[in-house]
N, C-alpha and C positions, 0 to 999 in steps of 0.2 A: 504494500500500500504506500501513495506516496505521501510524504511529510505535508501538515496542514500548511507551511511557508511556500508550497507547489501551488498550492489555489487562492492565491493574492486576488483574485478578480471571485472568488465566488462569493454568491447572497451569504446574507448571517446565516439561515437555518443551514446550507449545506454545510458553512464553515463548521457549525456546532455538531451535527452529523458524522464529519469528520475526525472531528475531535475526539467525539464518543466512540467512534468505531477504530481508534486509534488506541485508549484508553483498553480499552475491552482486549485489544492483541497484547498490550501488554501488560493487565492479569493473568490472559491465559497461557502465556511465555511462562510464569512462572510453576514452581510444583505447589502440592499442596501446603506443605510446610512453609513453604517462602510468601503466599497469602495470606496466611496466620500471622506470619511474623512482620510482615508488611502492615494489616490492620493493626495489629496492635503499636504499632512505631507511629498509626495515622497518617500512611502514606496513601492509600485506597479511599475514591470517594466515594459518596454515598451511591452514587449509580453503578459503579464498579461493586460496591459488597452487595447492592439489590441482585447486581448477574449474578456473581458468585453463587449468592443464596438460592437464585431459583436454579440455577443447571446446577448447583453439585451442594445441596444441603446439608448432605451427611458430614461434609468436610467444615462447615463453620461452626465453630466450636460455640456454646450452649453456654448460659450459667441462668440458674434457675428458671430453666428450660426457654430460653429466650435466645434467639439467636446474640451475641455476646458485643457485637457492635450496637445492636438496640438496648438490649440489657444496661448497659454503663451508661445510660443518657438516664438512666431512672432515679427516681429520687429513693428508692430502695438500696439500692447498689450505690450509691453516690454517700448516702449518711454509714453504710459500713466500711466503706473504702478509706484502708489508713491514711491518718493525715500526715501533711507533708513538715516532718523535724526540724 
């Protein structure tokens, strides 16, 4: 696929399209391990963990049965979560 600085003249939605479909090759470049460890550094955006989650759920890790990037936005997981020393 070619880099989004190849389509200087396209509309915004294509440019955004591109962007997205760029995004998506390189989560799935990665293994499973290296998307774990990716979300959890908060390098993956929210549209990149939604694909993750819907093609390959088994592989996003869970906490109180919640997919784990939705989980930590919770004010459950937020009030248990050690504070910072």
């Amino acid at each position: 696929m070619a880099n989004l600085s190849d389509y200087r003249t396209a509309d915004p939605y294509e440019a955004a399209a591109i962007r997205c479909a760029e995004a998506s090759e390189r989560l799935w470049a990665l293994a499973a391990e290296e998307r774990v460890a990716a979300m959890r550094r908060g390098e993956l955006s929210l549209n990149q963990l939604c694909e993750w989650a819907r093609r390959c759920p088994h592989e996003v890790p869970r906490l109180n049965g919640e997919y784990e990037f939705i989980a930590t936005t919770t004010p459950e997981v937020a009030e248990i979560a050690p504070s910072a020393s």
